[in-house]
N, CA, C and O atoms as a CHARMM CRD file, in Angstrom:
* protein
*
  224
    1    1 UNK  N     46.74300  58.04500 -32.61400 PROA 1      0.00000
    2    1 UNK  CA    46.98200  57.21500 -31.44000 PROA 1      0.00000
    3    1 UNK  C     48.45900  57.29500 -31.06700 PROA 1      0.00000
    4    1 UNK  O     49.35200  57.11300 -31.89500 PROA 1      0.00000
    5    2 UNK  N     48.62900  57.51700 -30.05400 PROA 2      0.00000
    6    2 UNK  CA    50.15900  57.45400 -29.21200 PROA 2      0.00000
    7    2 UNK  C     50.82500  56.02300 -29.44800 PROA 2      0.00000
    8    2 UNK  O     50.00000  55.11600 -29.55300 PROA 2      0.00000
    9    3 UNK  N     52.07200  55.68200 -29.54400 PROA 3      0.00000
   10    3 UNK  CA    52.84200  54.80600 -29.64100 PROA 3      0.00000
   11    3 UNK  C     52.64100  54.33100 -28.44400 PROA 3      0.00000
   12    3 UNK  O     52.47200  53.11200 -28.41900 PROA 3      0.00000
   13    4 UNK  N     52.60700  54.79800 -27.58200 PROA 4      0.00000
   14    4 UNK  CA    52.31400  54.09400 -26.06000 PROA 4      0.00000
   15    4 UNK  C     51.33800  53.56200 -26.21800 PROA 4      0.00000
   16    4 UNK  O     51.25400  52.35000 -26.02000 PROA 4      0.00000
   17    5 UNK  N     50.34800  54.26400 -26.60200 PROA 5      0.00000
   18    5 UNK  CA    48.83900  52.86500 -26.44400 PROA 5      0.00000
   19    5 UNK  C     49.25900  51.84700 -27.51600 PROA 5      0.00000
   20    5 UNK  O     48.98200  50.68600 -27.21300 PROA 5      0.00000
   21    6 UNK  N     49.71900  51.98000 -28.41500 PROA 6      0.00000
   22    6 UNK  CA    50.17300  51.27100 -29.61700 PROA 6      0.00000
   23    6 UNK  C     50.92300  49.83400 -28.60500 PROA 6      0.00000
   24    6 UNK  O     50.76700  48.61300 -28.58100 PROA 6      0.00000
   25    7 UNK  N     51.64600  50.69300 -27.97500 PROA 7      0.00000
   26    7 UNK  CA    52.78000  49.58400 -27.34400 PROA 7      0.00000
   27    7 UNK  C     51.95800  48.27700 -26.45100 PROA 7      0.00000
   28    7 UNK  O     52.10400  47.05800 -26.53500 PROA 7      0.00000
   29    8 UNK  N     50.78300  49.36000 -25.32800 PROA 8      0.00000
   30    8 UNK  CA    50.09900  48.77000 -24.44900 PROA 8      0.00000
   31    8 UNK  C     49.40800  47.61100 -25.06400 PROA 8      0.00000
   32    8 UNK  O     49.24300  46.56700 -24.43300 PROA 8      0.00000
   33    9 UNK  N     48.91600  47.80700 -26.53800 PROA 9      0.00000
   34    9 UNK  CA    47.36500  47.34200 -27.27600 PROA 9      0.00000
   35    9 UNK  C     48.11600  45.48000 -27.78700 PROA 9      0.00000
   36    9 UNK  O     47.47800  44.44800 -27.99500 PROA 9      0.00000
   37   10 UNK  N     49.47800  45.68700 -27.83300 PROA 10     0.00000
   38   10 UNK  CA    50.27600  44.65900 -28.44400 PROA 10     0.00000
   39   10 UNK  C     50.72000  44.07700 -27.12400 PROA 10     0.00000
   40   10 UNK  O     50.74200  42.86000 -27.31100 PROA 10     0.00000
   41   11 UNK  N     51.07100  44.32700 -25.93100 PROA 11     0.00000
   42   11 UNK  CA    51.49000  43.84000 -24.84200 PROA 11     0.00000
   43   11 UNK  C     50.21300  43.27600 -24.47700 PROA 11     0.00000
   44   11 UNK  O     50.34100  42.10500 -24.12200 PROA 11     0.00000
   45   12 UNK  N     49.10800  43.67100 -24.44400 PROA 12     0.00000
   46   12 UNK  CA    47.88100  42.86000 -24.01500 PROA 12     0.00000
   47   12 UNK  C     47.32800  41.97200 -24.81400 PROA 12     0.00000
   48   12 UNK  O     46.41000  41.26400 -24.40200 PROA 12     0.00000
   49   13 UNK  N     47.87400  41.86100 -26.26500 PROA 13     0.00000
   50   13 UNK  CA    47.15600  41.15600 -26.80500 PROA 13     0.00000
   51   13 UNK  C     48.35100  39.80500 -26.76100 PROA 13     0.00000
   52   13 UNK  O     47.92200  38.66900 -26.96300 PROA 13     0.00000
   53   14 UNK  N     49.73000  40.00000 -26.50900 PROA 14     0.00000
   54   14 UNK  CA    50.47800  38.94900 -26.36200 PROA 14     0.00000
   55   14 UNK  C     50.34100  38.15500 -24.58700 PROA 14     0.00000
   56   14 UNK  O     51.24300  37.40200 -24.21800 PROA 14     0.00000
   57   15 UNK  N     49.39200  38.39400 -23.85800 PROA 15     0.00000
   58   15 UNK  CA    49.70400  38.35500 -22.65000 PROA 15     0.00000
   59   15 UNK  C     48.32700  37.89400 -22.51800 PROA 15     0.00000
   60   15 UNK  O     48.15700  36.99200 -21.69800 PROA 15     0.00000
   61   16 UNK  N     47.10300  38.40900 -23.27800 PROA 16     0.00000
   62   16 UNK  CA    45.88700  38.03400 -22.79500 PROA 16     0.00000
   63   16 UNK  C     45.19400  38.42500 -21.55300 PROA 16     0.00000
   64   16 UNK  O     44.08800  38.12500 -21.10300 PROA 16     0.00000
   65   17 UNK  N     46.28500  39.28600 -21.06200 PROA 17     0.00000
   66   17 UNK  CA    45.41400  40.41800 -20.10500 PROA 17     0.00000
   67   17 UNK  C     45.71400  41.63200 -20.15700 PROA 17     0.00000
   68   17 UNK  O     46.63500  41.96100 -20.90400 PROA 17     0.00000
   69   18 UNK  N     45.17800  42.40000 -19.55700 PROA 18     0.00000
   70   18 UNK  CA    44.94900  44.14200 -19.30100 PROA 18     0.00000
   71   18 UNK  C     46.51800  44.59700 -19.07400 PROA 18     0.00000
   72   18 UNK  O     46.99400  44.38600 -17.95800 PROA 18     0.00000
   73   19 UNK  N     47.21600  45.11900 -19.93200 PROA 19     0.00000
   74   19 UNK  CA    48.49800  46.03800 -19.20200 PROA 19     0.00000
   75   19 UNK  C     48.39400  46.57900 -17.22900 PROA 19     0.00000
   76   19 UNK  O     49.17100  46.79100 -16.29800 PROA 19     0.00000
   77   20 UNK  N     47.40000  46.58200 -17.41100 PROA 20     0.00000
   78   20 UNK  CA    47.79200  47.22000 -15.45600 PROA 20     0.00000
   79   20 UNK  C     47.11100  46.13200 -14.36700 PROA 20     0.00000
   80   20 UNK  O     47.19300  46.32600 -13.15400 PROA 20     0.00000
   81   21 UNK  N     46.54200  45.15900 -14.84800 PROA 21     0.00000
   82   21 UNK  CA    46.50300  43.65500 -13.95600 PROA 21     0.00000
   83   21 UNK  C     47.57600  42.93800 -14.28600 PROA 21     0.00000
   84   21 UNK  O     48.03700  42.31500 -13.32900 PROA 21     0.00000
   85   22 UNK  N     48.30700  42.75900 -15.59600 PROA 22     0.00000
   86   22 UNK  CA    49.35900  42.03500 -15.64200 PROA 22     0.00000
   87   22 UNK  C     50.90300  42.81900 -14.98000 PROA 22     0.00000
   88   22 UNK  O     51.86600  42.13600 -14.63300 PROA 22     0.00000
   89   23 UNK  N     50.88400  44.07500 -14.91700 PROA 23     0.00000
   90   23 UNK  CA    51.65000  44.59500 -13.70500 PROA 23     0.00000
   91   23 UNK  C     51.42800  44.47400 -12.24500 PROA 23     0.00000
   92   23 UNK  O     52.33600  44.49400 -11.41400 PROA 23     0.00000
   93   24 UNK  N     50.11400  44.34200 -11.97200 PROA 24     0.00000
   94   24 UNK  CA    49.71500  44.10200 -10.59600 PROA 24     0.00000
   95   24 UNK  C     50.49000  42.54800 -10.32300 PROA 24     0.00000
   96   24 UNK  O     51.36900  42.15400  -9.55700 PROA 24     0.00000
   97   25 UNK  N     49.88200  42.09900 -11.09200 PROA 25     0.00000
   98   25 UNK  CA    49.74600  40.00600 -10.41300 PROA 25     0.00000
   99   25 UNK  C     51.48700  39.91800 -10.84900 PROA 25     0.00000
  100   25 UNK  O     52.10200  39.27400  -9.99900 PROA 25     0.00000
  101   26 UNK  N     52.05400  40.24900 -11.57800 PROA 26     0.00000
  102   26 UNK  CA    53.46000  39.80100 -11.98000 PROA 26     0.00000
  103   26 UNK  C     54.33200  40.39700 -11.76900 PROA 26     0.00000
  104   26 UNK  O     54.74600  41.20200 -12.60400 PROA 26     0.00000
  105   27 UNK  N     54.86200  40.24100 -10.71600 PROA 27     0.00000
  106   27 UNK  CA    56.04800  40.89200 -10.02100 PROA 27     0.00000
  107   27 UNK  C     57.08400  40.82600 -11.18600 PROA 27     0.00000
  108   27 UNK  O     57.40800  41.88500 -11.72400 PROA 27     0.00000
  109   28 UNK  N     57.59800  39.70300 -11.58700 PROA 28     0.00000
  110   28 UNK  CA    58.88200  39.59800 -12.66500 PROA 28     0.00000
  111   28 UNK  C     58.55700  41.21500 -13.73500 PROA 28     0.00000
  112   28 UNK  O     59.25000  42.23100 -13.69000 PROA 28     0.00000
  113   29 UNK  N     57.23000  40.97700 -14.67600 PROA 29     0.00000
  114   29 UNK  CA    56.81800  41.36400 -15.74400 PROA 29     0.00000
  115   29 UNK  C     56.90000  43.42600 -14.73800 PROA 29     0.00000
  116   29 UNK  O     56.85400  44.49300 -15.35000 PROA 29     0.00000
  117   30 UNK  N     56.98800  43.30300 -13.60500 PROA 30     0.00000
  118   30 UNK  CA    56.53300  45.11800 -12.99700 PROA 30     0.00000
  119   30 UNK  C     58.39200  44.94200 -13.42200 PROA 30     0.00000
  120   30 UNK  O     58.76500  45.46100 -14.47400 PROA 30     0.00000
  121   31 UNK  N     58.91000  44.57200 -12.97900 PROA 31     0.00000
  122   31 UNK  CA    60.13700  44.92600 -12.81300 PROA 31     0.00000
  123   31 UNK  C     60.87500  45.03400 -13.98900 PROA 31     0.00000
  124   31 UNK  O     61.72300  45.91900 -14.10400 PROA 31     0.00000
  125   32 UNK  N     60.58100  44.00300 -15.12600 PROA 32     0.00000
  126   32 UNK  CA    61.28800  44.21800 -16.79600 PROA 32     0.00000
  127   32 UNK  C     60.68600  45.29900 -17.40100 PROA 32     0.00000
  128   32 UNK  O     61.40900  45.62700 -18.34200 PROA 32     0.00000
  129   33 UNK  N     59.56800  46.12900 -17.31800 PROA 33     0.00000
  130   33 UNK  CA    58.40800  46.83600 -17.95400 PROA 33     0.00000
  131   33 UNK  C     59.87700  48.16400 -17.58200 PROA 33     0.00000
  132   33 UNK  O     60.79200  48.67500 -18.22800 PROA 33     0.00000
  133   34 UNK  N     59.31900  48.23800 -16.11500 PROA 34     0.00000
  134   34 UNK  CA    59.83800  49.28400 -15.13600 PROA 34     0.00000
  135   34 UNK  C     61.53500  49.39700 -15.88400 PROA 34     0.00000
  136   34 UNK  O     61.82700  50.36300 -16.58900 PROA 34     0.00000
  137   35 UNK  N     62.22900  48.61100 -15.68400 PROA 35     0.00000
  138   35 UNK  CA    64.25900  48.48100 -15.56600 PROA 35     0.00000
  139   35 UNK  C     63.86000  49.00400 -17.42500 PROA 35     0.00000
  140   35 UNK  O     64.12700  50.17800 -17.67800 PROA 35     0.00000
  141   36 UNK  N     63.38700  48.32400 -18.35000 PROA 36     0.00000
  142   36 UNK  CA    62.73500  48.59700 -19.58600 PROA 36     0.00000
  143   36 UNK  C     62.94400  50.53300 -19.95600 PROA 36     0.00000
  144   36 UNK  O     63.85600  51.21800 -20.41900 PROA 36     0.00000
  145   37 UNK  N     61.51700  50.81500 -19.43300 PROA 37     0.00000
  146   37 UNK  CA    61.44400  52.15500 -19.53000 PROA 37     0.00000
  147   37 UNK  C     62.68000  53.07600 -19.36100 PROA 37     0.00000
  148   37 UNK  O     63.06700  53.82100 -20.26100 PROA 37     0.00000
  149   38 UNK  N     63.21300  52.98300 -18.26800 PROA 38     0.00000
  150   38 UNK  CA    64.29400  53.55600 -16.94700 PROA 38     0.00000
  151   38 UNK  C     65.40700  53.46900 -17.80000 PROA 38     0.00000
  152   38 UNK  O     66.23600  54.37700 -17.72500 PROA 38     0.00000
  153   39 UNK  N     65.60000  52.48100 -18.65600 PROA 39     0.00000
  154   39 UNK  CA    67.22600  52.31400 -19.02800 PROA 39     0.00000
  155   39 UNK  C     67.20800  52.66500 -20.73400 PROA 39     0.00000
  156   39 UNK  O     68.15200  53.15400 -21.35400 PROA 39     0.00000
  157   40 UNK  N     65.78800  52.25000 -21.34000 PROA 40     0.00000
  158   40 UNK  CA    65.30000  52.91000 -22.93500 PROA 40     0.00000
  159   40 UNK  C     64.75900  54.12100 -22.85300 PROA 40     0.00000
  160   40 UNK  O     65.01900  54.73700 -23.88800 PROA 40     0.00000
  161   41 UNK  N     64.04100  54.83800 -22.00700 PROA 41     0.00000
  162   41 UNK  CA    63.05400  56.08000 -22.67100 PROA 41     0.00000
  163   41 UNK  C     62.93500  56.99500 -21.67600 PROA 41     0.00000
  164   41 UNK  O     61.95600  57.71600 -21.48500 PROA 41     0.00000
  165   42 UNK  N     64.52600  56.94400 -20.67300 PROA 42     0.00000
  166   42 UNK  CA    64.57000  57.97300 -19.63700 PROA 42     0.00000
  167   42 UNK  C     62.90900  58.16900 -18.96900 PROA 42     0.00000
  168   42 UNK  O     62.53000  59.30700 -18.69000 PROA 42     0.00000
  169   43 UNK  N     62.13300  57.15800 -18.78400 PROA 43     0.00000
  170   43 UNK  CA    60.72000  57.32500 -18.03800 PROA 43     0.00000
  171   43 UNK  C     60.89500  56.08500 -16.97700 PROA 43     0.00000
  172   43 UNK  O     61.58600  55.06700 -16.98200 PROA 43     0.00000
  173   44 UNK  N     59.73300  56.77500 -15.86100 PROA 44     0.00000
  174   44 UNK  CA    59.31000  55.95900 -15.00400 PROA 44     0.00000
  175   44 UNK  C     58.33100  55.20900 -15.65000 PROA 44     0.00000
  176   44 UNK  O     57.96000  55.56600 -16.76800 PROA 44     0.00000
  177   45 UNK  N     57.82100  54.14400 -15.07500 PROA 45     0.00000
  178   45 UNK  CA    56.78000  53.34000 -15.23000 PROA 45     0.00000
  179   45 UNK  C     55.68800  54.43400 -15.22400 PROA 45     0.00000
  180   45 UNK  O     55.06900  54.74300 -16.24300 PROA 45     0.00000
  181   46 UNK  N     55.46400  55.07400 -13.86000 PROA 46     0.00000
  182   46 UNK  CA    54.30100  56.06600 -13.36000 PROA 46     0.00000
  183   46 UNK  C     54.12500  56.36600 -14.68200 PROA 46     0.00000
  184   46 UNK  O     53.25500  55.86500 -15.39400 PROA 46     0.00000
  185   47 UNK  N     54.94000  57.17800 -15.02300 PROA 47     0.00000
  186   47 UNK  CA    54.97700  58.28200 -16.32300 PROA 47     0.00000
  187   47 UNK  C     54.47300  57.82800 -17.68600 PROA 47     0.00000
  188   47 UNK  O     53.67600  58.48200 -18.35900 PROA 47     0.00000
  189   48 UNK  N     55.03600  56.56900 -18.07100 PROA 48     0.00000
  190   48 UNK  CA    54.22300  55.62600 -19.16600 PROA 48     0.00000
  191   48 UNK  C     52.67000  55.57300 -18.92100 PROA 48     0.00000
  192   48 UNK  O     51.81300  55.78600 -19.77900 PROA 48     0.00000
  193   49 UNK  N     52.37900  55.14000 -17.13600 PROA 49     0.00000
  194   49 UNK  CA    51.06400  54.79900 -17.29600 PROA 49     0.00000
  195   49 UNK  C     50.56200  56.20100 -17.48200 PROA 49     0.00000
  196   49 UNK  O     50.14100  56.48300 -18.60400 PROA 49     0.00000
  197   50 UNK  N     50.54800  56.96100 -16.70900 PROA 50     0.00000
  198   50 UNK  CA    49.44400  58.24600 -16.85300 PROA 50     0.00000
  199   50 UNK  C     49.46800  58.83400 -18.78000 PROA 50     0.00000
  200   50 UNK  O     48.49800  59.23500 -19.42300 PROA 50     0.00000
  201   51 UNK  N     51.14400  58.65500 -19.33800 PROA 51     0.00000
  202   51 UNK  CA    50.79300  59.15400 -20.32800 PROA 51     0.00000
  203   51 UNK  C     50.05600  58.29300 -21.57100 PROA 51     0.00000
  204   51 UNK  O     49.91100  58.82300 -22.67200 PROA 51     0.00000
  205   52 UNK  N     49.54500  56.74700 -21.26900 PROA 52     0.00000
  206   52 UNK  CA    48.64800  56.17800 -22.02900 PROA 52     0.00000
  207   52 UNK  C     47.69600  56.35400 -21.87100 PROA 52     0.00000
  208   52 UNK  O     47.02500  56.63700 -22.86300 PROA 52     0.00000
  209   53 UNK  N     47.00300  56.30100 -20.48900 PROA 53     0.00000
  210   53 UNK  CA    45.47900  56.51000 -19.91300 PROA 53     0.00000
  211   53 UNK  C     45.60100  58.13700 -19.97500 PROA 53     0.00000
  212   53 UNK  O     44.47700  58.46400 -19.59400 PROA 53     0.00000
  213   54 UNK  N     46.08900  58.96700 -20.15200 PROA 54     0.00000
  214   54 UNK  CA    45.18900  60.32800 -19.95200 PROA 54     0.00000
  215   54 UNK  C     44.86400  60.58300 -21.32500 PROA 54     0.00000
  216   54 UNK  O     43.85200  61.24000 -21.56700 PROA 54     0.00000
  217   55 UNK  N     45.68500  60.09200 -22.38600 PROA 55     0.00000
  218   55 UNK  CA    45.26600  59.99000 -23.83200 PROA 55     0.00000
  219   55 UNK  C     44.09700  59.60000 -24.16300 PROA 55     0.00000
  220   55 UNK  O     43.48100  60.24800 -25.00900 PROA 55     0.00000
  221   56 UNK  N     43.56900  58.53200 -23.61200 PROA 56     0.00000
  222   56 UNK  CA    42.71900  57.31400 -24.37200 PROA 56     0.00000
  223   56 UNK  C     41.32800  58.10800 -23.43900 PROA 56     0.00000
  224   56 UNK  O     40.18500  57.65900 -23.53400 PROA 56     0.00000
């Protein structure tokens, strides 16, 4: 399993919803995820999502 789903599986279970509805409905949570990635792991958001879901 990818560290990314690893990451996703713990973000949903602290949040109690789906990684990509809790980006939809939460503007604050798109923008820390997003500034997050961008400034730790030289990635876009885009790029996180496709590379968890094309895994799984």
């Amino acid at each position: 399993m990818l560290l990314q789903r690893i990451i996703v599986d713990q973000l949903e279970k602290i949040s109690g919803q789906s990684f990509l509805h809790k980006l939809a409905t939460d503007k604050e949570y798109f923008k820390e995820v997003s500034r997050y990635l961008e400034e730790n792991h030289k990635m876009s958001l885009e790029e996180f999502i496709i590379s968890v879901y094309r895994s799984s």
